[in-house]
C-alpha positions as CSV (number, residue, x, y, z in Angstrom):
1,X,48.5,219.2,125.8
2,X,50.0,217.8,122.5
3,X,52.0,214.4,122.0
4,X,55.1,216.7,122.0
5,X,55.0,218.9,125.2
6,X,54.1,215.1,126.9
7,X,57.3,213.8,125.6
8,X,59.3,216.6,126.7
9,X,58.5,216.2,130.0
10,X,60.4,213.2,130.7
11,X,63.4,214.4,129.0
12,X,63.6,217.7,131.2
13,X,62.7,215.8,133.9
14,X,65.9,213.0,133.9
15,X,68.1,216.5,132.2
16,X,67.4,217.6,135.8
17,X,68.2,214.4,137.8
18,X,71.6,214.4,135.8
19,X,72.8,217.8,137.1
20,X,75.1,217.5,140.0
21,X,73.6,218.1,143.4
22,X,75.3,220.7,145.7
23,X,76.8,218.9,148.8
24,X,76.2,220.1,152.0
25,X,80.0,220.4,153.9
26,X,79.6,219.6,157.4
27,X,81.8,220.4,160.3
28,X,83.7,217.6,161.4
29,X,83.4,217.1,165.0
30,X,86.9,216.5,166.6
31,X,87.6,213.9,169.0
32,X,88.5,214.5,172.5
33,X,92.0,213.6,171.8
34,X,92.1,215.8,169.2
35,X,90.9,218.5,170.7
36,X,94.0,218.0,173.6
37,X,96.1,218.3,171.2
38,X,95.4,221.3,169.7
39,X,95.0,223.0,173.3
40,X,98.5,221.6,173.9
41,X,100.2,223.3,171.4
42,X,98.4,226.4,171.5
43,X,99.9,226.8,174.7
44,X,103.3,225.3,173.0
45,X,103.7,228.0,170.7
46,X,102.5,230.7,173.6
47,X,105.4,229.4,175.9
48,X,107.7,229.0,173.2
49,X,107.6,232.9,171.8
50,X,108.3,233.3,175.9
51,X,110.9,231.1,176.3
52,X,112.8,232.9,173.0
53,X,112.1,236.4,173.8
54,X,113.0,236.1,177.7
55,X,115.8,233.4,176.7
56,X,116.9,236.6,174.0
57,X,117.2,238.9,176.0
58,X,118.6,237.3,179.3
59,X,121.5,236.3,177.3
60,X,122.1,239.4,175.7
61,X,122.4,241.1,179.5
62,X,124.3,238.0,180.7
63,X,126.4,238.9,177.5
64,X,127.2,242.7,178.6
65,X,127.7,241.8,182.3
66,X,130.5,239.2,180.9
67,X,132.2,241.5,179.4
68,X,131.8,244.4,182.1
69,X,133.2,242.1,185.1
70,X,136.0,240.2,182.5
71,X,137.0,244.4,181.7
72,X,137.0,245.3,185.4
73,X,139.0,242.0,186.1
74,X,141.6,243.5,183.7
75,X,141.8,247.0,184.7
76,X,142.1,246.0,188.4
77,X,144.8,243.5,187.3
78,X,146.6,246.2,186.0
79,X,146.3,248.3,188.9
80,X,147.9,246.0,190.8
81,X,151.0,245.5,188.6
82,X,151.4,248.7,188.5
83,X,151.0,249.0,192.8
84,X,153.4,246.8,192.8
85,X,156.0,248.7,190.5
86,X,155.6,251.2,192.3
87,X,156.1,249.1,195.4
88,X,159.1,247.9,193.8
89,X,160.5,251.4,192.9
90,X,160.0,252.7,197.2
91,X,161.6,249.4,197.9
92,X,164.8,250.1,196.4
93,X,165.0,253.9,197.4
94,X,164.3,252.5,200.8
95,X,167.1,250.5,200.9
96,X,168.9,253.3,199.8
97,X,168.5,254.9,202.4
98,X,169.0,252.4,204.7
99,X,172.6,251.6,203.6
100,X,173.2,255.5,203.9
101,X,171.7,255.2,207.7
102,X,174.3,252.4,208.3
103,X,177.0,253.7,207.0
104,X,177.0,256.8,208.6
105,X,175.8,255.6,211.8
106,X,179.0,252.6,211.1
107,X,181.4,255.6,210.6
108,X,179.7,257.9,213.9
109,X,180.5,254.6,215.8
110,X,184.4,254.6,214.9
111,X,185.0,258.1,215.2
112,X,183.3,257.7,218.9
113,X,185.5,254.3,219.6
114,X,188.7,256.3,218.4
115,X,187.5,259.5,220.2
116,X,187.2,261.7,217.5
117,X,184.5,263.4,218.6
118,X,184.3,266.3,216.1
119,X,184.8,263.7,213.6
120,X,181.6,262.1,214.9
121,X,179.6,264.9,215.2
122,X,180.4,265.5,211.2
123,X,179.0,262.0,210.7
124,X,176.1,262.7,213.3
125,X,175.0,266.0,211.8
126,X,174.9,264.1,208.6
127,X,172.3,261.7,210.0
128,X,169.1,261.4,208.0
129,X,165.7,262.6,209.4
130,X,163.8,259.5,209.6
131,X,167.0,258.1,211.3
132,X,167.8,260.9,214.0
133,X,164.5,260.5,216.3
134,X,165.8,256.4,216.5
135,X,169.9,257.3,217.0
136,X,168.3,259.8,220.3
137,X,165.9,257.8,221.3
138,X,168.7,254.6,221.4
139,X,171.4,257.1,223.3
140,X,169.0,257.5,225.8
141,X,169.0,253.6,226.9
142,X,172.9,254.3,227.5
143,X,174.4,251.7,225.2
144,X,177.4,252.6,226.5
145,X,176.8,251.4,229.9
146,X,173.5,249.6,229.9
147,X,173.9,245.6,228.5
148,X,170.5,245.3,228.4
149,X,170.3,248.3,225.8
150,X,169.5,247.6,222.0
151,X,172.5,246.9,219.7
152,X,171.8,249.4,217.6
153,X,169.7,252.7,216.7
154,X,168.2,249.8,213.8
155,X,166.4,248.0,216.9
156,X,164.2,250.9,218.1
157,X,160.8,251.1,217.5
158,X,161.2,254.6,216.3
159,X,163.2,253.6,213.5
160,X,161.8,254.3,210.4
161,X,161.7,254.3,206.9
162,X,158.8,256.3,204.9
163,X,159.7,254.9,201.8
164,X,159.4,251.3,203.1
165,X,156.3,251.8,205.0
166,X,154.6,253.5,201.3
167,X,155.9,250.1,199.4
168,X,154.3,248.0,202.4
169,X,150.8,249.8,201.9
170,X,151.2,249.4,198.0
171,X,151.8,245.7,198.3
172,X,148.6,245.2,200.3
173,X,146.6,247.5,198.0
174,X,148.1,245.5,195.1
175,X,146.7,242.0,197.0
176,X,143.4,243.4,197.5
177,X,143.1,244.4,193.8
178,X,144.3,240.6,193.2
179,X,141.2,239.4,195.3
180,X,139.0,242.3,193.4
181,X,140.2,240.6,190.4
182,X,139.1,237.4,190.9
183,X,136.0,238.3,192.3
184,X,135.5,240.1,189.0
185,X,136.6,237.2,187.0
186,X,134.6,234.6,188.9
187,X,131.3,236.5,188.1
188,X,132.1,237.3,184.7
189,X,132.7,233.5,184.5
190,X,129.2,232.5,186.0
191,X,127.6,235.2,183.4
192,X,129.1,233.6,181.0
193,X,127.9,230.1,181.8
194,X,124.7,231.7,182.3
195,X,125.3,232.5,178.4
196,X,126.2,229.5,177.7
197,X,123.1,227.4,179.3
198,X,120.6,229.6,177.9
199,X,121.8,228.8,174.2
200,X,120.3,225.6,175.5
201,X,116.9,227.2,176.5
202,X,117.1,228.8,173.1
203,X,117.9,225.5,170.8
204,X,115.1,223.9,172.8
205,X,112.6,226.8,172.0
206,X,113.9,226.9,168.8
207,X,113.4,223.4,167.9
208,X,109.8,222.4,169.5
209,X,107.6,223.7,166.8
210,X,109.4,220.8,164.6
211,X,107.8,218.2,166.5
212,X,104.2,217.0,165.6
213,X,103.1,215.1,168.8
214,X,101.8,217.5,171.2
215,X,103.1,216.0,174.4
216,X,106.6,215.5,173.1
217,X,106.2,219.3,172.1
218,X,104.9,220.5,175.4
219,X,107.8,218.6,177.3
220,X,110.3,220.3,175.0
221,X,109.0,223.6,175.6
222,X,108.9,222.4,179.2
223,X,112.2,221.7,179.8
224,X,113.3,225.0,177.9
225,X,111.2,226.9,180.2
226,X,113.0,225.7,183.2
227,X,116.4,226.0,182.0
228,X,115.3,229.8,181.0
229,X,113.5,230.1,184.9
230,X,117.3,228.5,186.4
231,X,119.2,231.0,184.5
232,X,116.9,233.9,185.0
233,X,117.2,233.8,189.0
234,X,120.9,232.8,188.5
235,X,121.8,236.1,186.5
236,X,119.2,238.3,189.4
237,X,121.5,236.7,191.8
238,X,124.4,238.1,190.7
239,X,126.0,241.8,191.5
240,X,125.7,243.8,188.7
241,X,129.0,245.5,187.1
């Protein structure tokens, strides 16, 4: 071996020692605490995409029910006005013919007082249908001699008037549509609550990813969860539109 090759060996030797080393990357081993953490908001995020689809979609049916009850409150609203137009429209042609029925049986009365009786049989044959079957039946009790006999024809049961008897019925449909109404309107107003709560449920879902410590995060997503869970067997509850 010659004087050179020996001095080259040292110099290779110390070129090697000063290239860098690889470094050997080891997995750090995470703490218990840690590794809570990281199971807690795993299950975070899994309850949170639940809590914002179910929260979604909840409210977007709470939404349309809202607005089918608030529509049926309307059109039975208006069903009822108009009942009751109707109503209003039988009442007068039922007094109508109420005033004609005492007029003619006013004028059938004086003829008879002034005994005139073709006079009152002009005024009877002119009698109204609905009126006759009362004027017979109240001749029967003998007025004429009987003081314990009706004052008038207007005092029998068997008086009648059609026309009043129609706007009576049409008044009660017209309540009940009232009370239809307000059912409608009270459910439409409890959908829309429901609405209005789960925009809670949905800020809350929204939000919890924000926060860093775990347990805060899990008590978020917590409370959302229950708010979603009170709405959802609020809006089953409920009779569907």
């Amino acid at each position: 071996m010659t004087d050179i090759e020996t001095a080259s060996q040292p110099l290779e030797s110390q070129a090697e020692a000063a290239q860098p080393r690889p470094k050997i990357w080891k997995r750090r081993v995470l703490s218990t605490e840690e590794l809570s953490d990281r199971r807690l908001k795993r299950w975070a995020e899994l309850y949170e995409t639940i809590v914002l689809a179910l929260a979604t979609l909840a409210t977007a049916w709470a939404g349309y029910q809202a607005g089918q009850w608030n529509n049926l409150q309307t059109i039975l609203n208006n069903h009822a006005t108009n009942l009751r137009i109707e109503a209003s429209q039988l009442a007068g042609d039922a007094q109508q013919s109420q005033l004609v029925d005492v007029t003619l049986f006013t004028e059938w009365v004086n003829a008879t007082a002034l005994n005139q009786p073709q006079l009152a049989d002009y005024y009877r044959a002119r009698f109204r249908n609905e009126f006759t079957p009362a004027f017979e039946a109240w001749l029967a009790t003998g007025p004429q001699t009987n003081p314990d006999a009706p004052a008038s024809p207007f005092d029998m049961p068997e008086y009648r008037v059609a026309a009043l008897d129609r706007a009576d019925a049409l008044v009660e449909q017209a309540g009940l549509r009232i009370q239809n109404a307000e059912s409608a309107g009270t459910f439409g107003d409890r959908y829309t609550l429901s609405v209005v709560i789960l925009a809670g449920a949905l800020l809350l879902g929204g939000i919890a990813n924000r926060f860093e410590w775990a347990e805060l995060r899990a008590t978020v997503v917590a409370i959302a969860l229950l708010i979603l869970l009170f709405c959802v067997i609020t809006i089953v509850r409920l009779p569907v539109a």
